[in-house]
N, C-alpha and C positions, 0 to 999 in steps of 0.2 A: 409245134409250127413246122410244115414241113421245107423243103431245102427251098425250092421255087421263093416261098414267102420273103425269106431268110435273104436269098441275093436281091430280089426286089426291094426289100428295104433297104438292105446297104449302098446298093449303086443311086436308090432314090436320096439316101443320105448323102452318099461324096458327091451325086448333082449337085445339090443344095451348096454345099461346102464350095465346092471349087467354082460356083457361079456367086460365092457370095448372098445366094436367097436365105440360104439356112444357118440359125444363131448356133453356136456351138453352145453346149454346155457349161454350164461354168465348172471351176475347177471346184474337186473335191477340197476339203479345208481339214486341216488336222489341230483338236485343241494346244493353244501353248503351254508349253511345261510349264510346270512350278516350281521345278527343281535343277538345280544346273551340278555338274558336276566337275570339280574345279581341281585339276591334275597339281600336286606341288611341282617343282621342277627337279628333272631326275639327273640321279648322278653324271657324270658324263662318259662312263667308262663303256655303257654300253646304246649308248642314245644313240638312236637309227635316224639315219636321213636318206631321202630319196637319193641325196647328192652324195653320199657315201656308200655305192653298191658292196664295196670290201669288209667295211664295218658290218653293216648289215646280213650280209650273209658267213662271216663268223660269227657274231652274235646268233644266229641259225643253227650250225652247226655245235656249237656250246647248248644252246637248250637242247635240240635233239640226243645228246650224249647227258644229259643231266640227271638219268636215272642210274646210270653205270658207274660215273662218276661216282655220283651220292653211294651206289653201292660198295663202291672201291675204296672212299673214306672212310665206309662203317668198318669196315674188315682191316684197316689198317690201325684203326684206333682201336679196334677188338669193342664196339659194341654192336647191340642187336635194335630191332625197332620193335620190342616192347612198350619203351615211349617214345615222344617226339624225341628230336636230336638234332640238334645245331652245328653243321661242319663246314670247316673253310673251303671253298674252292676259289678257283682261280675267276675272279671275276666280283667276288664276294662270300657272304656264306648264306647256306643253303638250309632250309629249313625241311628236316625226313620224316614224315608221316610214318603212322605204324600201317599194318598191315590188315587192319581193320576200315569202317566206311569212315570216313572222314571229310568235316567244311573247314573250308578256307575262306576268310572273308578277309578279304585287303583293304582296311577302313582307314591307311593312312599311306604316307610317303614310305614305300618298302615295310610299313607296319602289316602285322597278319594277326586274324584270331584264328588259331586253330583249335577245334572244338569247343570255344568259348576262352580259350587258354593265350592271355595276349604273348607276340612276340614283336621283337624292333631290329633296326639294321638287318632285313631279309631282302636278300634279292633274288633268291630263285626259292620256289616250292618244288617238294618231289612227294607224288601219293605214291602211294601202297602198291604191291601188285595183285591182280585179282580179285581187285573190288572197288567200291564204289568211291571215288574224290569227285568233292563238287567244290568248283572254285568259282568266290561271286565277288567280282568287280562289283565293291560299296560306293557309293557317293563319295567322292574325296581319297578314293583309294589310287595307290601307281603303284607301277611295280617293276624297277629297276631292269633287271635280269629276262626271267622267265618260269615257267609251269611246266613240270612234264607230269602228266597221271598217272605212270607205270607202269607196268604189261598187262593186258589181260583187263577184264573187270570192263567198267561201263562208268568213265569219266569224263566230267560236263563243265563247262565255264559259260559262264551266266553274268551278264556284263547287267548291273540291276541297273536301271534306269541313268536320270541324265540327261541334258542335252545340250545337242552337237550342230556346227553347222555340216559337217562331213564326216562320213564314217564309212570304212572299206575293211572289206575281208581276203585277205591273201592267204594263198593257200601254198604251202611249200611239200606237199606227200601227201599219202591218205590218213596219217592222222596228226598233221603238223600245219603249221602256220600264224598269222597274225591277225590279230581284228587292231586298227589304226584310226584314234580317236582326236579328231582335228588335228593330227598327226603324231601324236602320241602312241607307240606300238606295245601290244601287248603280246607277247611270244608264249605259241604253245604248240607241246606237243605230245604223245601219248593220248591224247584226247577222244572221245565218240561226239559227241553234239558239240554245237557253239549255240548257244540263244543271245538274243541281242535283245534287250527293252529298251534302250535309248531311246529318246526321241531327237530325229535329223533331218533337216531339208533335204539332205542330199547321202545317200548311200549308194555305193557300188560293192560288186562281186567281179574279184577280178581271178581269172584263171591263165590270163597271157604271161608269157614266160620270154623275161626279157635280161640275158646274159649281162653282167656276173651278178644281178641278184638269182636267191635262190630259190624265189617265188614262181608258181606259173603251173601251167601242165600245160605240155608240150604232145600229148598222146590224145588218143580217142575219149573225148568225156560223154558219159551218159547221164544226162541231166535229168531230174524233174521238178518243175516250178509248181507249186501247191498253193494253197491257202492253208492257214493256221486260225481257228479261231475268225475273227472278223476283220482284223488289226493287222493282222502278219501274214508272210510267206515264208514256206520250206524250201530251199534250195537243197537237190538231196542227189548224191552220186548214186547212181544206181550201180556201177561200175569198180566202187570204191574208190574212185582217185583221189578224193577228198572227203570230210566229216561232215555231218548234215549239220546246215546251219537254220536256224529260226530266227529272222527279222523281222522286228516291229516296221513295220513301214513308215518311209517318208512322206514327209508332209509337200515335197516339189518333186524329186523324181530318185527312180531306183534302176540303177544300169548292171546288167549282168553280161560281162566279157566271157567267153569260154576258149578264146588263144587260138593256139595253133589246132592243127589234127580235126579228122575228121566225127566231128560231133552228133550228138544228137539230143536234141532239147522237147524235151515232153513239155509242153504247157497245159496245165490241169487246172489252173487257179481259176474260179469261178465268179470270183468277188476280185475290185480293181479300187483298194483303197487307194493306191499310189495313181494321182493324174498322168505324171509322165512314166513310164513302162520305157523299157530299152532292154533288148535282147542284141547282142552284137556279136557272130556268129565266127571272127577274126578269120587266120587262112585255112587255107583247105576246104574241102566241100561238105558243106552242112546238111541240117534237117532238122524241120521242127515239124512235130508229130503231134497233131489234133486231134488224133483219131479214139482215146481213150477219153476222150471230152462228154459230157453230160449234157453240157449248152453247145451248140455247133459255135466255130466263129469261122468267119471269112476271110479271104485273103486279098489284099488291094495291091498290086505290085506295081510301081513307076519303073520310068525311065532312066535313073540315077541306082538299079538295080536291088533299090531299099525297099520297106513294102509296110503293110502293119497289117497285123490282125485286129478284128472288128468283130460284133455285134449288133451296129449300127450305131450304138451309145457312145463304148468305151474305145480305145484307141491301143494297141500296144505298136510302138513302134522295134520294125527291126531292120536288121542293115547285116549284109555279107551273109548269108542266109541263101543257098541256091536250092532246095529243095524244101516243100511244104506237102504233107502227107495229113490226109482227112479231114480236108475244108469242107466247110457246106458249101462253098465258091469262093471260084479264084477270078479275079477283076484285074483285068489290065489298064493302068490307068497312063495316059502319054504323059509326059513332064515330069517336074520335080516337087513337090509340095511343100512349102514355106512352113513349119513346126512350131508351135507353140503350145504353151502347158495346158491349152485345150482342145488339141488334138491337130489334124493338118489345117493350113489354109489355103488361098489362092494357088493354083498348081502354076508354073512359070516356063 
């Protein structure tokens, strides 16, 4: 379809919209889980709250050192990582993977099987260096402490299913941070991918960086938004400031903050399981780059300086966002538009 076609549909679609002639779509529907995933209640030595930036971000700093650490215990008790090993740190103890590939699966309250090999009273995992640890948040599993994967190697946490009404991915470096589960935080670091299967109303990706916690990125991120599969999106630094994450998609909506610094957000996702979309391009001067796109979309920009990209169908909304690069068209629209979970309505 060529570009001509492409705006005359859209602008003939936001006629319809903002005069009220044209029904919107109904929202996409995600089936309900069958499986819920039911946190025990975690100790308190290291429980994060929003309302405790302090806590929280030494609880940060302790996982990020929790390979050193772990290696500074082996060496002081003169063993090696031939096999697992159990050592006390301060915060609790710590369970040391050998140096081979190894699974972690957290199937209870600080419970782990590593290799099929159960252990209790764990609050922190430490893999191997230079090779493969894959850590899977099981149904009914928490985990006190935190994960770090090691140096080197190609380390992955995989949060298996579940469901959530909220769930958020914070990123503290490029290969640290948390995925926070109705507020329940999971700390990792050393890591390459995060994948998420939960299912949740409501997911965010937050990149804003908001003193004394020690989440956020405060510099230039280069984003790319994908599709995975039918069901998911990649959120993937092109730049490395953060770990590529794989998100099962929301069943109501999926916001992705990228903070301060001058940004730049590839959108490539071709498929819009998630009805509400949220790109939010925080300070400094943005760009969202369409131009690597297969499907064109369109740019609709109001007067509250917010805008959303289009196809005429689906709706992404976005906000703080001063530059769009390879629309098939850009639409200036006067007013404000009234948002709902199927797309804009009456402009005001």
């Amino acid at each position: 379809m060529g570009l001509p076609s492409i705006a005359e549909r859209v602008q003939a679609r936001f006629r319809g919209i903002f005069s009220g002639r044209n029904p919107r779509p109904p929202a996409a529907t995600v089936p309900p889980a069958r499986r819920k995933l039911l946190f025990e209640a975690l100790e308190p030595r290291l429980l994060l709250s929003a309302s405790l930036p302090g806590a929280e971000a030494a609880a940060n700093l302790v996982v990020k050192g929790l390979y050193d650490n772990a290696a500074t215990a082996l060496t002081q008790l003169q063993l090696d990582r031939s096999v697992p090993r159990v050592v006390s740190l301060d915060g609790g103890n710590a369970l040391v993977g050998t140096n081979s590939d190894n699974r972690w699966v957290m199937t209870g309250a600080d419970q782990v099987e590593l290799n099929g090999q159960r252990f209790d009273d764990i609050a922190y995992l430490v893999g191997g260096a230079d090779n493969e640890d894959t850590f899977v948040l099981a149904i009914g599993g928490s985990l006190s402490g935190g994960m770090h994967g090691g140096p080197g190697g190609f380390d992955t946490l995989v949060i298996d299913g579940g469901s959530f009404t909220d769930t958020s991915y914070r990123t503290s470096g490029p290969d640290s941070g948390a995925v926070v589960l109705d507020g329940e935080s999971i700390l990792y670091a050393g890591l390459e991918p995060v994948v998420d299967n939960t299912v949740a109303a409501i997911k965010s990706f937050n990149l804003s960086s908001l003193p004394p916690t020690p989440f956020g990125s405060a510099g230039n991120d280069n984003i790319r938004i994908d599709n995975v599969g039918l069901d998911s999106y990649l959120v993937d630094s092109l730049n490395a400031t953060f770990e590529d994450h794989t998100i099962r998609a929301p069943s109501l909506r999926l916001s992705l903050d990228t903070g301060a610094g001058a940004d730049t957000i590839l959108f490539d996702a071709l498929l819009f399981p998630t009805p509400d979309l949220l790109i939010d391009g925080g300070a400094d001067i943005d760009t969202i780059d369409l131009s690597g796109r297969s499907a064109p979309l369109s740019v609709v920009r109001f007067g509250d300086g917010s805008a959303v990209l289009t196809d005429g169908t689906h709706f992404v909304r976005v906000r703080n966002v001063e530059n769009f690069i390879g629309a098939a068209a850009t639409i200036t629209q006067q007013g404000i538009p009234a948002w709902n979970e199927e797309g804009p309505g009456p402009v005001t």
